[in-house]
Steps between C-alpha positions, in 0.01 A plus 500: 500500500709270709540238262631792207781609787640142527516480167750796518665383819586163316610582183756782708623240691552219209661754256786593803541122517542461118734814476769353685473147337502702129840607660668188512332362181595782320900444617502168331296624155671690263276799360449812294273693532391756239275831630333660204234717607215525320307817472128476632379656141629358216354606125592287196325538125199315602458452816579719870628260732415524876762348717342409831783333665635836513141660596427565888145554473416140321695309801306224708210543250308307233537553119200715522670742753795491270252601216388780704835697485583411180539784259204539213296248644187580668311253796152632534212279673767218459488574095835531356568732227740690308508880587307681191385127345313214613440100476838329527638119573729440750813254475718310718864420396331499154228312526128626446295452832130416355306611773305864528341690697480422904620172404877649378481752796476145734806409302693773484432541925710136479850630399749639787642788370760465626507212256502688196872643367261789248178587311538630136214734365460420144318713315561384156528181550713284141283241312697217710220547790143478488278786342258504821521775701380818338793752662764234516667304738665443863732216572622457808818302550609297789840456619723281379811311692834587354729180353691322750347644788222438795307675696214573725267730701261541756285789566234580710259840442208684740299691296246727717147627290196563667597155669807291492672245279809277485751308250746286592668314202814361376731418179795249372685530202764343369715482176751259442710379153153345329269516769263792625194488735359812618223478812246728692270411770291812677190549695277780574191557747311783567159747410473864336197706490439610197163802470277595191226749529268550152240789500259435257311829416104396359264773400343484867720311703847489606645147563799521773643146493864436757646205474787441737669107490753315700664270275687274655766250315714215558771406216753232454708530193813285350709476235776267354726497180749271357727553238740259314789587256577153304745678293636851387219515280188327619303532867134411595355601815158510688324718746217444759270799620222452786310705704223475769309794591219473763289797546166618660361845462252651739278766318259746642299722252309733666305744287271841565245570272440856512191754359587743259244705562440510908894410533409222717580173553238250345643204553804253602669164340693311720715208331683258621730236332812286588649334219763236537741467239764209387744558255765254343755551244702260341741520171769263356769637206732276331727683300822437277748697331754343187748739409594439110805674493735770699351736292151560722319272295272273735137346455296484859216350571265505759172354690282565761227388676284742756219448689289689716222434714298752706219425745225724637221461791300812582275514708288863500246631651309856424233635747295864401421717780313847546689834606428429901651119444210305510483147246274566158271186516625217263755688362806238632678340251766232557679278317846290405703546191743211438707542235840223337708646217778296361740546200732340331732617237770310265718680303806425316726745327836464254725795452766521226818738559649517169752804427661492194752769306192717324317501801376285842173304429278377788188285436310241675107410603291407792185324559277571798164288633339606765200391660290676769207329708263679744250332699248779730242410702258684666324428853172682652569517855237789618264205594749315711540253332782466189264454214685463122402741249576376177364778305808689662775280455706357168769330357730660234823353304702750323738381283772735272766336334788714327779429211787765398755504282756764483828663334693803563825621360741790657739672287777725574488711164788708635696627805223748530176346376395154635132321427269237565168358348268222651185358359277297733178274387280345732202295473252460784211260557247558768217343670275560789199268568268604792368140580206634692356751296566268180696739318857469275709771371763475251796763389743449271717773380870524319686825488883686423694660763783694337745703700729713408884659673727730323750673719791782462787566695711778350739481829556290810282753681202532286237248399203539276258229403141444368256212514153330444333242570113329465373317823137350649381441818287222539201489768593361865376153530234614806358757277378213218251318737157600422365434839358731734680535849360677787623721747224538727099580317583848395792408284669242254770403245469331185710416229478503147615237273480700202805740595781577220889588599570799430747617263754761537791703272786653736808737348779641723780765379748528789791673548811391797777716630796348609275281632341698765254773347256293316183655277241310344190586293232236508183443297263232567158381336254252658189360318249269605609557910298291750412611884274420742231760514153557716194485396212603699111439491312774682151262460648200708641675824731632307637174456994508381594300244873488434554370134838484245429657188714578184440873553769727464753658226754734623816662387831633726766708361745561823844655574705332745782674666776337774846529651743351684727627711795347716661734672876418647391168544277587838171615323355303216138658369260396225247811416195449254258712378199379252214705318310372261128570335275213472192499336231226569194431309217267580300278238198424740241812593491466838835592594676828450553529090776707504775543789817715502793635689857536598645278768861554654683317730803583697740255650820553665664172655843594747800334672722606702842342624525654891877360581795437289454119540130511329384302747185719637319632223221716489200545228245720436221435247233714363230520249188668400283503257269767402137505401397399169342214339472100457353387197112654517579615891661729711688457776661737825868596547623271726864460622723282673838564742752193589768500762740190576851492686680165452805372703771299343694293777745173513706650219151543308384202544262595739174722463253710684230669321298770660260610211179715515260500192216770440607677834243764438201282428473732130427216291139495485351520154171626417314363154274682367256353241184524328260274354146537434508844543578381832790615723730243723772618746744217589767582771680207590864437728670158481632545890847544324656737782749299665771490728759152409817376681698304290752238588719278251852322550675335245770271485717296281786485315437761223831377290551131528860409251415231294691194451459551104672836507573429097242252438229458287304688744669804363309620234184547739706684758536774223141485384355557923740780497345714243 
């Protein structure tokens, strides 16, 4: 706690010293300085655009947090969605990140977001991107230095769960006639403590199981750009991600095994497990742009090079007792999972801007190798002694390599009607050999994404517009290894190398007016879905498996209704509200066949301008969803409330954030599913109540004139502007 209040007491003290050196700086630097402000909602034809610069809520956070609040999108047990939809990719400034799963949540923890200038929601995404993601896409995009200007920040943040955590971090940017670098350095330590409790209901038991965790983590994170204009037409750049995330989790599953027919207790499990986790992130873009002509025409061209690796060691331990607490004889069970993932992905991409008189053209193609290895290893430990078991552990090498072409035209048929077709092929090649259990899969599969955009705008105040498009989702990486991984002796997860993406059609007709009222009707079919599900044998102690299957086809037709309001320039709002039916049906017998329901969701996100200066601001968040269903289950209303106050000082260059998230503790979701004629409960709480203070200064010289006021610097000045 002391430590965090330094922190604060430092970066107060520095950013009064700065202030009053700005002042003379700024007497010997000519500037202008443009406001626009941005509204925190902004919809375009195919995308909503979330400005978080401008949101209080996402302030001293990560891009998850800023995720969180975003409208449409859904964070549930760390899973990212679209409201309504489901399996998406996420973006950054553009570029694909090819990691799923835990291992993008690790990623997506790196970025400050305070770092990031906006997220767009894409739900139709054209043929330029990639066809994964079965609901579309999110891009998040970082902030960007202005030309022929510098500047910098530090900020410090104290966020307060069930136990404490701190950031301290820092930025430099600067932008100057052909030169731009753009820097971040940050730093976070601290634990949450996440709980899950499962009921398992058996025909004459009822399993209890609580797990409560401390997870503690320890991340470093950096990045650094450079950019280079040679000429009016031509610059190259290159930019360097890294992150290193320490982290241990403490788990303790305790569970009661109760009779169904004396109501008593029968039984108790008592596990025990600390696993101690490394994860580094690394990823290198070099990228170009040659501008043909002043008439938008440009080719750009792209590579990058990303590589992740992610080490495990955990060490559990799993004792049965009776009701009165006394040890079952021989039933101790210990042992040490040690796990190494690492991937690496190449990918290079060309993009064609080509707008002619009849109509703009846009075409290009990427390639895409990636290669996944996974090395887990298995220890006995219950004799006291670390013996190797190799009939538990295995080596696996995945390996998916992807080439796409594309082309796209947009047409503007009249001042009312305007148009735009894509057509997407890609070709994928996959293999996954399991070295230890002798065994090599191979997939190879070509298909056509089309999409589809027509749009009508009778007036400036009314838009209409219609499209479709064809997308997949291909498996996460994790879920492809066939090997058997065990929690504890009662339960496991195994992969399946035989898993299929899944292939989806979306259509949206929306309606805008005057920008604010928007209404969209959404339809959505899914075939060939994957999932983890449980299976459980009632003749081996009723022993969990966790497998992936191909299992599920489901359809969504949704309305989506929202508004915006700004109100004399004091109150901005953003209101939502979603219903849509989904119907879910599964291909295997021993899950629930046929699943069914409405689901509605209603979001209202509010700021408030408290003094004529807009310099204390005030917001107020809520959400809540209502029962309904999730694919073949059904899950609990569950809600959320948000309250943050921010302070603008040193002619707003100076922040304090006071923000508190789930203040009511309502987001706790219940799952219900059913398998084997078998019902499981799942309540779970990611320790997501918080209370942060925020602290950020920034400084610089926001205009700097150039010394090539009419040079040939000119022609970029005009293109940053727009």
């Amino acid at each position: 706690m002391k430590k965090y209040t330094l922190l604060f007491l430092l970066i107060s003290v520095f950013s009064f010293a700065q202030d009053s050196i700005n002042k003379i700086v700024e007497k010997q630097i000519e500037q202008i300085e443009i406001v626009t402000k941005k509204k925190l909602i902004e919809r375009k034809i195919d995308r909503l655009v979330f400005n978080v610069e401008n949101s209080i809520s996402a302030t001293g956070g990560d891009a998850l947090d800023a995720l969180k609040v975003t409208p449409g999108i859904r964070v549930l047990n760390d899973k990212i969605s679209m409201i309504g939809k489901s399996g998406m990719i996420v973006m950054v400034d553009d570029k694909v990140i090819k990691l799923s799963g835990d291992d993008l949540i690790s990623f997506l923890k790196t970025i400050p977001s305070d770092n990031i200038k906006s997220i767009e929601v894409i739900t139709v995404p054209p043929s330029k991107y990639e066809a994964q993601g079965n609901s579309g896409i999110i891009n998040i995009k970082l902030n960007k230095v202005k030309q022929n200007s510098w500047n910098s920040s530090v900020r410090s943040t104290y966020t307060q769960t069930t136990y404490p955590a701190g950031t301290i971090g820092g930025s430099f940017n600067y932008n100057k006639d052909k030169i731009s670098i753009e820097s971040d350095l940050g730093y976070t330590n601290g634990s949450i403590a996440p709980s899950y409790n499962t009921t398992f209901f058996y025909p004459n038991q009822i399993w209890r199981e609580v797990n409560t965790n401390r997870n503690y983590y320890d991340l470093v994170r950096g990045k650094l750009g450079v950019n280079y204009r040679f000429s009016d037409k031509f610059n190259i750049g290159v930019q360097y991600m890294s992150s290193n995330n320490k982290k241990r989790n403490l788990e303790n599953d305790h569970s009661t095994i109760t009779d169904n027919i004396s109501n008593s207790i029968d039984s108790l499990i008592v596990n025990k497990a600390e696993n101690r986790i490394r994860n580094r992130f690394n990823t290198v873009d070099f990228y170009s742009v040659y501008k043909l002509d002043t008439l938008g025409r440009k080719i750009s061209a792209n590579f990058n090079y990303l590589k992740f690796k992610d080490t495990q060691d955990r060490i559990f331990s799993s004792n049965n007792l009776l009701a009165n607490n006394v040890v079952i004889p021989n039933s101790y069970y210990s042992a040490n999972n040690i796990s190494k993932q690492d991937i690496e992905n190449y990918s290079a991409n060309v993009d064609v801007d080509f707008p002619t008189k009849f109509a703009d053209f846009t075409f290009g193609g990427k390639v895409s190798f990636t290669k996944n290895k996974t090395d887990l290893a298995l220890y006995n430990l219950s004799s006291g002694s670390s013996i190797y078991d190799a009939a538990q552990s295995n080596r696996f090498v995945y390996k998916e390599n992807t080439e796409a072409l594309y082309f796209s035209a947009s047409k503007k048929l009249s001042e009312k009607w305007e148009t735009q077709l894509g057509l997407r092929f890609e070709t994928t090649q996959t293999e996954g050999n399991s070295i230890s259990l002798d065994r090599i899969n191979k997939n190879n599969y070509s298909k056509l994404f089309p999409t589809f955009y027509l749009t009508y705008t009778p007036d400036e105040n009314n838009i209409f517009s219609i499209n479709y498009s064809r997308r997949l989702n291909r498996p996460n990486f994790e879920d492809l290894n066939p090997f058997r991984i065990y929690n504890n002796k009662y339960q496991y997860s195994e992969g399946n190398p035989f898993l299929q993406p899944s292939y989806s059609h979306n259509m949206e007709l929306s309606y805008t007016l005057k920008n604010n009222w928007t209404s969209k009707l959404y339809y959505s079919k899914i075939t060939d879905g994957s999932g983890g599900i449980i299976l459980i044998d009632p003749v081996n102690n009723n022993l969990q498996a966790n497998i992936i299957l191909n299992y599920l086809n489901s359809q969504i037709i949704g309305l989506s209704e929202s508004y915006t309001l700004n109100l004399k320039k004091w109150f901005q709002s953003y209101n939502s509200f979603d219903v849509y039916y989904s119907n879910s049906k599964s291909t295997v017998p021993y899950i629930n066949s046929n699943v069914d329901g409405f689901n509605y969701n209603l979001t209202t996100n509010n700021t408030f301008s408290l003094n004529k200066e807009k310099t204390v601001l005030f917001g107020l968040n809520y959400s809540y969803n209502f029962k309904g269903v999730s694919g073949v289950d059904r899950i609990s209303a569950y809600s959320q409330l948000d309250v943050s106050l921010k302070f603008l000082f040193l002619n707003k260059n100076l922040s304090l954030a006071i923000i508190g998230n789930d203040i009511l503790k309502s987001s706790i979701i219940t799952q219900t599913s059913i398998t084997n004629n078998y019902q499981i409960i799942y309540k779970n709480y990611e320790d997501i109540r918080f209370l942060r203070l925020s602290l950020v200064y920034k400084f610089g010289n926001k205009d700097i004139k150039s010394t090539q006021i009419e040079g040939s610097n000119e022609e970029e000045k005009n293109r940053l502007k727009k």
